[in-house]
C-alpha beads as a LAMMPS data file, in Angstrom:
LAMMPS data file: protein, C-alpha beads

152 atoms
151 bonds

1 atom types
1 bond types

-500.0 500.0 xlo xhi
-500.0 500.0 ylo yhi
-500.0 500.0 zlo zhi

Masses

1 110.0

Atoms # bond

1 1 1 -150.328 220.428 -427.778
2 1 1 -153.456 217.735 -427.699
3 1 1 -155.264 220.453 -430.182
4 1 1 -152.321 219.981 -432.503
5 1 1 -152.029 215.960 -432.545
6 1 1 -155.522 215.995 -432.981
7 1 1 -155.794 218.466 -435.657
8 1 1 -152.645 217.416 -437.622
9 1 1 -154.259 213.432 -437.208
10 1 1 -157.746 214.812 -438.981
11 1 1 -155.476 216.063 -441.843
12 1 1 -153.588 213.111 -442.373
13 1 1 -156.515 211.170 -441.996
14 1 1 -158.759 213.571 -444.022
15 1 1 -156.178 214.307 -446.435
16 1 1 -156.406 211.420 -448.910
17 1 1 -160.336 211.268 -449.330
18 1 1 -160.433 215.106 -449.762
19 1 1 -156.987 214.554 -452.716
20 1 1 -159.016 211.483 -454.268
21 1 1 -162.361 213.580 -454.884
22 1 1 -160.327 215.794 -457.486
23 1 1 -158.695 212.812 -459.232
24 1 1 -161.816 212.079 -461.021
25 1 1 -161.337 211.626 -465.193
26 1 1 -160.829 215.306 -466.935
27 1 1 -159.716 216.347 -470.390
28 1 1 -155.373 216.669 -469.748
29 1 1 -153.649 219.587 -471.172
30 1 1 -149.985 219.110 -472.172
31 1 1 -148.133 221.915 -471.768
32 1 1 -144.508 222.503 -472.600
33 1 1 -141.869 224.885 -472.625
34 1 1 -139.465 225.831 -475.069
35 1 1 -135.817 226.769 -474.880
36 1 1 -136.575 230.409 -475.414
37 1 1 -139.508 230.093 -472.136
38 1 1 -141.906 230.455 -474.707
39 1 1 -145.480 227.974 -473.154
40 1 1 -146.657 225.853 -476.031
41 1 1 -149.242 223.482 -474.890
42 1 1 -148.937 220.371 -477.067
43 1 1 -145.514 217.711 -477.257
44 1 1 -146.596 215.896 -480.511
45 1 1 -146.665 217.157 -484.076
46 1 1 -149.547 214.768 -484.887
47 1 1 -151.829 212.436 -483.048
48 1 1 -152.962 209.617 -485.087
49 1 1 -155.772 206.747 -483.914
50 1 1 -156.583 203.380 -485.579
51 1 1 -159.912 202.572 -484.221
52 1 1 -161.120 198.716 -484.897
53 1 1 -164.368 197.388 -483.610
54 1 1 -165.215 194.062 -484.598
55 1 1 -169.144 192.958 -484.523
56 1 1 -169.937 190.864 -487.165
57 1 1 -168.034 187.560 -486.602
58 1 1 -168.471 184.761 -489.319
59 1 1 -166.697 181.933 -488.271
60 1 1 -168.781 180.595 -484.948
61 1 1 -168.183 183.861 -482.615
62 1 1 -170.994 185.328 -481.445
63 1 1 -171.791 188.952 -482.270
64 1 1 -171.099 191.806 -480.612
65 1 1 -173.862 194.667 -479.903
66 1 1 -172.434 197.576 -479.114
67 1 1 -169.421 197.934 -480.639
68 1 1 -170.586 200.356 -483.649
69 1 1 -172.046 202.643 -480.964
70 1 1 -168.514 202.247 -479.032
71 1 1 -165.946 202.917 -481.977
72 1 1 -167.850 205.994 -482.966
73 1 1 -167.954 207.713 -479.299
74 1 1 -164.348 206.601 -478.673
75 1 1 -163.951 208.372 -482.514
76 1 1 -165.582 211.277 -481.420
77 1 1 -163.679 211.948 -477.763
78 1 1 -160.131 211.493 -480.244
79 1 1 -161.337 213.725 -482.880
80 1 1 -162.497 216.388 -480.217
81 1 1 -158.780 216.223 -478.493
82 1 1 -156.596 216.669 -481.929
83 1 1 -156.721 212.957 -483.200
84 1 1 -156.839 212.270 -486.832
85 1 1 -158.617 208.970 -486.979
86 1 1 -158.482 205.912 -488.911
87 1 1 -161.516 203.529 -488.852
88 1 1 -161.945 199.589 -489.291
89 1 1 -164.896 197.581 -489.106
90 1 1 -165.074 193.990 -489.142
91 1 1 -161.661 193.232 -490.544
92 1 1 -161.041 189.722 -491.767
93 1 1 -157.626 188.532 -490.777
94 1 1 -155.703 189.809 -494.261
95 1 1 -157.649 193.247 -493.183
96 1 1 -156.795 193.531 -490.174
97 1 1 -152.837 192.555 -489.764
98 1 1 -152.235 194.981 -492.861
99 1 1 -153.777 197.766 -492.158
100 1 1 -152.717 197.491 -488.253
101 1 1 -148.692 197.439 -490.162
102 1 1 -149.398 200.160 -492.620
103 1 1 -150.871 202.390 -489.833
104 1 1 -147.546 201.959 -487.646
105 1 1 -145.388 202.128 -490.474
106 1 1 -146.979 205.225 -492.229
107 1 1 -147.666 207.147 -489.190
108 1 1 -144.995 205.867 -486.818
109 1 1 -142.360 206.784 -489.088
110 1 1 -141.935 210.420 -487.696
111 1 1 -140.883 209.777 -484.076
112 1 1 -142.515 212.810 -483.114
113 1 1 -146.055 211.538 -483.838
114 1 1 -148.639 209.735 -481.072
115 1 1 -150.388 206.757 -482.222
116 1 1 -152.929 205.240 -480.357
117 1 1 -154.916 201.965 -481.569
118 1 1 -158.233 201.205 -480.286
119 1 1 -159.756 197.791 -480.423
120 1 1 -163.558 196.603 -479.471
121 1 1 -164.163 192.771 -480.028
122 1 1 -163.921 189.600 -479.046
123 1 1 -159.824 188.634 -477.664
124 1 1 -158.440 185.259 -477.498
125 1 1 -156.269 184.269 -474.471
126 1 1 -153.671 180.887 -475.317
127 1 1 -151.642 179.099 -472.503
128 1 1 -148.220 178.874 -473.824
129 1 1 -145.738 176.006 -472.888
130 1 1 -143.905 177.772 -469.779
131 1 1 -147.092 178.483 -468.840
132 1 1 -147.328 182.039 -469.721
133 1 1 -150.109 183.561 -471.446
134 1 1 -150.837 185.319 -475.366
135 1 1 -153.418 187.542 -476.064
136 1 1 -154.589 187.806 -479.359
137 1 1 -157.261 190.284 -481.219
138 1 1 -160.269 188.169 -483.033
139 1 1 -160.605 189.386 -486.739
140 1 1 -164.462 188.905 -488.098
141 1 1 -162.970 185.542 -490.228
142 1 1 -161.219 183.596 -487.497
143 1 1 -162.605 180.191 -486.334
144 1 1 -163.615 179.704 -482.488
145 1 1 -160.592 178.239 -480.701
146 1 1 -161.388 174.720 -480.508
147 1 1 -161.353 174.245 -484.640
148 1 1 -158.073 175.582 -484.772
149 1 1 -154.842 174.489 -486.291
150 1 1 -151.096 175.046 -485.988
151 1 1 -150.043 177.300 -488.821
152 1 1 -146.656 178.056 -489.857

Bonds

1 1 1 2
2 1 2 3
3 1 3 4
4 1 4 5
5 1 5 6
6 1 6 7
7 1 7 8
8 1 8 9
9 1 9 10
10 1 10 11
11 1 11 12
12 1 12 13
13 1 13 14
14 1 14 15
15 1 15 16
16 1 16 17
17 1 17 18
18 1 18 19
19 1 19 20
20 1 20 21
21 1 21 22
22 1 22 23
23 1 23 24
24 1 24 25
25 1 25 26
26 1 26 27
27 1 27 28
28 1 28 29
29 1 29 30
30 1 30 31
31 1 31 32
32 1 32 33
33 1 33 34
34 1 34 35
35 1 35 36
36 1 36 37
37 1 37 38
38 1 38 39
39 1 39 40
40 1 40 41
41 1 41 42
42 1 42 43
43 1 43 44
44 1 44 45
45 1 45 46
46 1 46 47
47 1 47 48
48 1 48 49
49 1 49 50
50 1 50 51
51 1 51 52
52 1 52 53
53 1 53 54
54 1 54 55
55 1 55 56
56 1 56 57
57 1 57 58
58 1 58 59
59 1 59 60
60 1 60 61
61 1 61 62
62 1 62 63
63 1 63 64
64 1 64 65
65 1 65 66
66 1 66 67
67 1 67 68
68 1 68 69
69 1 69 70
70 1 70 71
71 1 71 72
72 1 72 73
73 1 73 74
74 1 74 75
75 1 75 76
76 1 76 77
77 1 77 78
78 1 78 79
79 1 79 80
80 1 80 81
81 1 81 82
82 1 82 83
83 1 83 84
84 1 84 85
85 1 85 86
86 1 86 87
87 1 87 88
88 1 88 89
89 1 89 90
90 1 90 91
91 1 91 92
92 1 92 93
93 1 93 94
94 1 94 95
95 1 95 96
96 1 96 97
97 1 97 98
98 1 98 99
99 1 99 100
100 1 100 101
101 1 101 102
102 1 102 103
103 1 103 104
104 1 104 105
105 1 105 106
106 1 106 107
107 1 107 108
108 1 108 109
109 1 109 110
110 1 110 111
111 1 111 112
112 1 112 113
113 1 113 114
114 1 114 115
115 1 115 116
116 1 116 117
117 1 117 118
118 1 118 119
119 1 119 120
120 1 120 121
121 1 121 122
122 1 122 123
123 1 123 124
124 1 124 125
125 1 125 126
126 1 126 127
127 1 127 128
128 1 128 129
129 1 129 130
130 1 130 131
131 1 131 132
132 1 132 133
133 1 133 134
134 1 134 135
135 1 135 136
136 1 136 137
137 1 137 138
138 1 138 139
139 1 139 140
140 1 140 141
141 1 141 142
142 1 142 143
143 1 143 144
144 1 144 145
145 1 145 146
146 1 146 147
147 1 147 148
148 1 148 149
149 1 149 150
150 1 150 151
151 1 151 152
């Protein structure tokens, strides 16, 4: 009886670290199955990615090294798992809000798609009112925070 408290107490102590070695990061396979039990091993009919990286800031931001090298691995690892990809660089703010909407509204329109947008560069956080918080994406255009102004 001691030899089985003691060995079921080395599993459940054992158990975790030996489950958390194998949750390391690996490609995922989606598999599926049909109504007929026919295995198909994808869920979307097409996996779209808008990739921004933002470096070049114009406005009082300082650059960013690093991001060309960044959007073009991260373009890489999507086009290697069935992405077609969509690239921006240094988007001003006219640049960057339309072709974020055309990319949602052209390739979201089929509810069967994935979409999946990307962004390296500077962020902006703002203290609202209540006292939440906004995040907002920096285009290559916008001033720093301190010159800015209430727009409507």
């Amino acid at each position: 009886m001691k030899h089985l408290v003691c060995s079921l107490l080395i599993c459940l102590l054992l158990g975790p670290l030996v489950w958390s070695q194998t949750r390391a990061i690996q490609p995922v396979r989606i598999e599926a199955t049909t109504a007929q039990d026919e295995s198909i091993s994808y869920i979307y009919e097409e996996s779209h990615a808008l990739i921004i990286g933002v470096s070049d800031y114009t406005n009082g931001w300082s650059k960013l090294a690093g991001v060309k090298e960044d959007v073009i691995e991260v373009q890489r690892a999507l086009e290697d798992n069935g992405f077609e990809v969509q690239l921006l660089e240094d988007p001003d703010k006219q640049q960057l809000e339309a072709t974020i909407e055309d990319f949602i509204f052209e390739k979201g329109a089929n509810p069967e798609n994935r979409l999946l947008i990307y962004y390296a560069g500077h962020g902006h956080t703002k203290t609202l009112g209540y006292g939440g918080e906004m995040g907002y994406l920096v285009p290559a255009d916008a001033p720093l925070p301190k010159k800015l102004k209430l727009q409507r």
